[in-house]
C-alpha positions as CSV (number, residue, x, y, z in Angstrom):
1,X,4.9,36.0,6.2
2,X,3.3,37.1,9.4
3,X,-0.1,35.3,10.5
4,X,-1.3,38.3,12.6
5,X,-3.7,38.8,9.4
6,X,-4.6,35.0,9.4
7,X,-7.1,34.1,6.8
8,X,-9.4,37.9,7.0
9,X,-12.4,35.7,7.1
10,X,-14.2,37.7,10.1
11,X,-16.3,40.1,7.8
12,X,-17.9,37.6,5.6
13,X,-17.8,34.1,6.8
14,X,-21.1,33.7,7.5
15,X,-21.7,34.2,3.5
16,X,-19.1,31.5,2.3
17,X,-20.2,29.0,5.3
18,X,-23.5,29.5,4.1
19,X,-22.7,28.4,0.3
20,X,-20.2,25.1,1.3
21,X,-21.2,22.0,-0.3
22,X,-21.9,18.7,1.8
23,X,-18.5,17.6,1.0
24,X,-17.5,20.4,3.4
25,X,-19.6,20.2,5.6
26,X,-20.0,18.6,8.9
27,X,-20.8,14.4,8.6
28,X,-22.1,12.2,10.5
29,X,-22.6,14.8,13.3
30,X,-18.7,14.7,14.3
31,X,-16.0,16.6,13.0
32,X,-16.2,18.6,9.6
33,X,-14.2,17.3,6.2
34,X,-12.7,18.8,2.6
35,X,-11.9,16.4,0.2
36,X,-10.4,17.7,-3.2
37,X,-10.6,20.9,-2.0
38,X,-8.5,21.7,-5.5
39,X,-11.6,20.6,-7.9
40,X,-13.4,23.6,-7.4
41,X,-13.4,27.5,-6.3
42,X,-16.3,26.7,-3.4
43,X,-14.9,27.0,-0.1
44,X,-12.2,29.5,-1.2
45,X,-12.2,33.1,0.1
46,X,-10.2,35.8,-2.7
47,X,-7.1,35.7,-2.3
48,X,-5.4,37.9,0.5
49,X,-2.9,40.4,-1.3
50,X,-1.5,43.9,0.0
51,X,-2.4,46.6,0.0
52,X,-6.5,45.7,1.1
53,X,-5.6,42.4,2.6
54,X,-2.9,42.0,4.6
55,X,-0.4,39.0,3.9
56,X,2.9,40.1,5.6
57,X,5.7,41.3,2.8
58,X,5.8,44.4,1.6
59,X,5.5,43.9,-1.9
60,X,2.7,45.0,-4.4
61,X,1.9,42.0,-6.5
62,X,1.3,42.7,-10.2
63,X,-0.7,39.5,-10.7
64,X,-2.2,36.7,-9.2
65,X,-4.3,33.7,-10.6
66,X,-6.1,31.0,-8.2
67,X,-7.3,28.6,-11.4
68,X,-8.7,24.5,-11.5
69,X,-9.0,21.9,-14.3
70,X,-5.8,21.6,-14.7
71,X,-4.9,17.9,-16.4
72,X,-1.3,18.8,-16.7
73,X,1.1,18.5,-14.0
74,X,-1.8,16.5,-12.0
75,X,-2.0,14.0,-9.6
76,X,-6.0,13.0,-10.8
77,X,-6.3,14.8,-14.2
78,X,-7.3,18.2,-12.0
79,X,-5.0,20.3,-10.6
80,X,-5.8,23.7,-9.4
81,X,-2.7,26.0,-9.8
82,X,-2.0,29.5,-7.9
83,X,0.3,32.0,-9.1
84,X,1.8,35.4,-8.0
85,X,3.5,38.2,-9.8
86,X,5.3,40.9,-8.2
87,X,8.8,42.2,-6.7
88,X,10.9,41.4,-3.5
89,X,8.8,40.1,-0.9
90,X,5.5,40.1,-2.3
91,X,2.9,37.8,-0.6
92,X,-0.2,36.3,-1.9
93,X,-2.6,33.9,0.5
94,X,-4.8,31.6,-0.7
95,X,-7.6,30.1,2.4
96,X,-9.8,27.6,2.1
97,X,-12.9,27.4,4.9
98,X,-13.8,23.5,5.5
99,X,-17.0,24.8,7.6
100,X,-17.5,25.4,11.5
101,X,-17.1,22.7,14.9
102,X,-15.5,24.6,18.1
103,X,-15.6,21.3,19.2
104,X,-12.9,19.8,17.0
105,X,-9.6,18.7,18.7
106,X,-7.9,16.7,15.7
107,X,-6.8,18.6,12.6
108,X,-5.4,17.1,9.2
109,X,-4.3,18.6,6.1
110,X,-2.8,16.7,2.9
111,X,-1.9,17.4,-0.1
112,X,0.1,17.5,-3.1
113,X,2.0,20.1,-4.2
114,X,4.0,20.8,-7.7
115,X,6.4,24.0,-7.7
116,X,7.1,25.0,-10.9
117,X,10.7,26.2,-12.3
118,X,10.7,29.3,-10.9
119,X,10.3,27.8,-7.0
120,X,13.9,28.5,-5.5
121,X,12.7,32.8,-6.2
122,X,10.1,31.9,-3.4
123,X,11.2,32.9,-0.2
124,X,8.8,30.2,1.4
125,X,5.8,28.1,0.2
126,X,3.3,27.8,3.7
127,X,0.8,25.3,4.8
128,X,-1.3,26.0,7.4
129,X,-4.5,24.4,9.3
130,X,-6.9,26.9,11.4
131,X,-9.4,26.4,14.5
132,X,-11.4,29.9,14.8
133,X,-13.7,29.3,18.2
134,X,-16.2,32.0,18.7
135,X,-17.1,30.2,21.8
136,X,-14.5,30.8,23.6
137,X,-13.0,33.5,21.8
138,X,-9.7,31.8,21.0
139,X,-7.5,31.6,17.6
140,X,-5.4,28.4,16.7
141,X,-3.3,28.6,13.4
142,X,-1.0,26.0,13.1
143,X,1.1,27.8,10.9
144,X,4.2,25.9,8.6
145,X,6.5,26.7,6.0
146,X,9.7,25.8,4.0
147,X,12.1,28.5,4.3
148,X,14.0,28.3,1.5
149,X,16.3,30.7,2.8
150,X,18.0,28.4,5.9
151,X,16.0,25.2,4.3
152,X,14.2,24.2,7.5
153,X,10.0,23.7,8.2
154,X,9.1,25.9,10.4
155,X,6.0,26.4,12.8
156,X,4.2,29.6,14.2
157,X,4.0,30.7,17.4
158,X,0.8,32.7,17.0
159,X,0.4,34.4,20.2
160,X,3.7,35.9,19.6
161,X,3.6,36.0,15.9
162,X,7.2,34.0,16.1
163,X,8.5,31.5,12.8
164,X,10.6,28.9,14.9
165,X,12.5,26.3,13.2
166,X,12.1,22.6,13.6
167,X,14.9,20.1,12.8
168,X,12.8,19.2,9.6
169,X,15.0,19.7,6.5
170,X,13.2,21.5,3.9
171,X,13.9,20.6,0.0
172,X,11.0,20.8,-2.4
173,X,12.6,20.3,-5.5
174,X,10.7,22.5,-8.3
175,X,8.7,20.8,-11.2
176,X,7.9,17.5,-9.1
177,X,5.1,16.5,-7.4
178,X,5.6,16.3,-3.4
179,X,3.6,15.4,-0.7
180,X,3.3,17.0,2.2
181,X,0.6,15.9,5.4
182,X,0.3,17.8,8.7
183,X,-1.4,16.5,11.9
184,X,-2.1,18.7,14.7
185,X,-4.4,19.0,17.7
186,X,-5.6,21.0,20.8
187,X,-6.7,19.8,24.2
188,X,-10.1,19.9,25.2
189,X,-10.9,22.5,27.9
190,X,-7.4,23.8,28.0
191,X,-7.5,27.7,28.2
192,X,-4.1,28.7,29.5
193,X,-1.4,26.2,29.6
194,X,1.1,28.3,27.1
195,X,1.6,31.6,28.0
196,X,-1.8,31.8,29.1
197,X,-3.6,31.2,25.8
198,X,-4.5,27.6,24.7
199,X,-1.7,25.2,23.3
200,X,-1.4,24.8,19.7
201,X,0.5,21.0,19.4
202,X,2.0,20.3,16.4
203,X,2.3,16.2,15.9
204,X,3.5,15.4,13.0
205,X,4.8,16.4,9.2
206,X,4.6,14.1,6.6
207,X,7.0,15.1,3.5
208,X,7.3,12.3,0.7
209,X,6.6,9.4,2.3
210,X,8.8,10.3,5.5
211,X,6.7,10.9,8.9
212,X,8.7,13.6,11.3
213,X,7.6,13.6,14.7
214,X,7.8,17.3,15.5
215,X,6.3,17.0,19.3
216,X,5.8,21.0,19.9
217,X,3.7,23.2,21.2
218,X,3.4,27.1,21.0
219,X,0.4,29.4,22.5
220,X,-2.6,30.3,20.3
221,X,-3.8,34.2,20.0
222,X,-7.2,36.2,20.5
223,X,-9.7,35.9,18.0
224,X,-10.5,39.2,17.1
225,X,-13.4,41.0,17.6
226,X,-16.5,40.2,15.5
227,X,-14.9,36.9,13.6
228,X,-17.2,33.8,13.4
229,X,-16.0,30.0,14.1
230,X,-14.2,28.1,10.8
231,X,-11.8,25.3,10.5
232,X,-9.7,24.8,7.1
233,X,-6.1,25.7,5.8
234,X,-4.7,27.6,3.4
235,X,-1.4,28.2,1.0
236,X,0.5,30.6,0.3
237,X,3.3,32.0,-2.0
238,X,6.3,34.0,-0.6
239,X,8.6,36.2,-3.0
240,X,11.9,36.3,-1.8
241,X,14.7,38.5,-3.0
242,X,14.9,39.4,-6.6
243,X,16.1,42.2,-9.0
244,X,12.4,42.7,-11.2
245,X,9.4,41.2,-11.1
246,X,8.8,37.4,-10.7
247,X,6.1,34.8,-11.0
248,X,6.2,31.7,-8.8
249,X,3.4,29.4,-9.9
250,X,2.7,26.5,-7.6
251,X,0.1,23.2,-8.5
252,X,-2.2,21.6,-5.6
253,X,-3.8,18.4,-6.4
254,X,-5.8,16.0,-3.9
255,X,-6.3,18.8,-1.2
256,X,-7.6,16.9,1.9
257,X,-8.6,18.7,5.1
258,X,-10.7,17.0,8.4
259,X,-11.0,18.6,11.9
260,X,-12.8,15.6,14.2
């Protein structure tokens, strides 16, 4: 996957920000929230596929499906399930906007997650959490996957547009629910302390009940031009090597996101 293409929300942001429910957006004047994020479509941008959208891979999917209402694999009777088709390294991105606060510092993502018997084809299943300032003109993607291919979580480096492993095994055993929890932050008023871009810190992972400390930090990129503030995270699906096409289907349930 490469995040160089992040979440393509820069044409049409405005639109989708407009439309959020309450649920999503800012309360009690601090901080902006997503809870369930998996009930509904609102909040979700379509879903970021080559060859008009660009996801890393190389691959041509065949299919996708971003569906909710599942009762079946669910952790609260419903699920929302994502699904890609399509050869060797085929990518499909799925990015969920929580609303706007370029003054947020303290980002949180959790949520459940069900791959399905066809999970060890993926090359990676990524989490990721996003701080888009307009203000000062800065991108923060705390990017994270399980590679399946060395089994490690790893982090992005987005200035750089660098995976780096952790010391995080990474084992998400197909047709069980797991859990999985990231905390990150920024520092206020830091604008060049790695590599002369902000510092993206990632704090914690939470997999299954057990809390890693990851303690690292890696540069955030340029916002490009003409892109509009949002906070949220997205998911995505990674195809790795296979002989003919393949589906990977993958269940979210209880989707929490909060930037404070």
């Amino acid at each position: 996957m490469k995040i160089m293409r992040s979440v393509v929300v820069g044409l049409s942001i405005g639109i989708f920000l407009s439309a959020l429910s309450l649920a999503q957006t800012p309360f009690d004047g601090k901080g902006v929230s997503a809870v369930n994020a998996d009930d509904s479509m609102k909040g979700w941008k379509p879903v970021c596929i080559l060859p008009n959208c660009n996801p890393g891979g190389s691959g041509l999917p065949t299919h996708t499906s971003q569906t909710t209402g599942h009762a079946r694999p669910s952790k609260d009777g419903r699920s929302m399930k994502v699904s890609l088709t399509g050869p060797s390294y085929t990518n499909a991105l799925w990015t969920h906007i929580a609303g706007r606060d370029d003054q947020a510092t303290s980002f949180s993502m959790s949520l459940w997650i069900y791959p399905t018997n066809k999970a060890s084809l993926a090359g990676s299943f990524e989490y990721d959490l996003f701080d888009f300032s307009s203000s000062t003109g800065t991108e923060f993607m705390w990017g994270s996957q399980c590679n399946q291919v060395n089994h490690l979580w790893q982090v992005f480096d987005q200035l750089h547009g660098h995976w780096i492993n952790t010391k995080v095994r990474c084992s998400l055993a197909a047709n069980r629910w797991h859990h999985v929890r990231w905390d990150v932050h920024r520092v206020a008023g830091d604008t060049n302390r790695c590599s002369g871009m902000p510092c993206m810190y990632y704090d914690t992972l939470t997999v299954d009940r057990t809390v890693y400390p990851v303690n690292a930090k890696y540069p955030a990129g340029h916002l490009p031009g003409g892109w509009s503030s949002a906070v949220g995270f997205q998911v995505q699906i990674d195809i790795g090597t296979t002989k003919s096409d393949v589906t990977v289907d993958e269940y979210l349930d209880t989707a929490d996101f909060s930037a404070m």
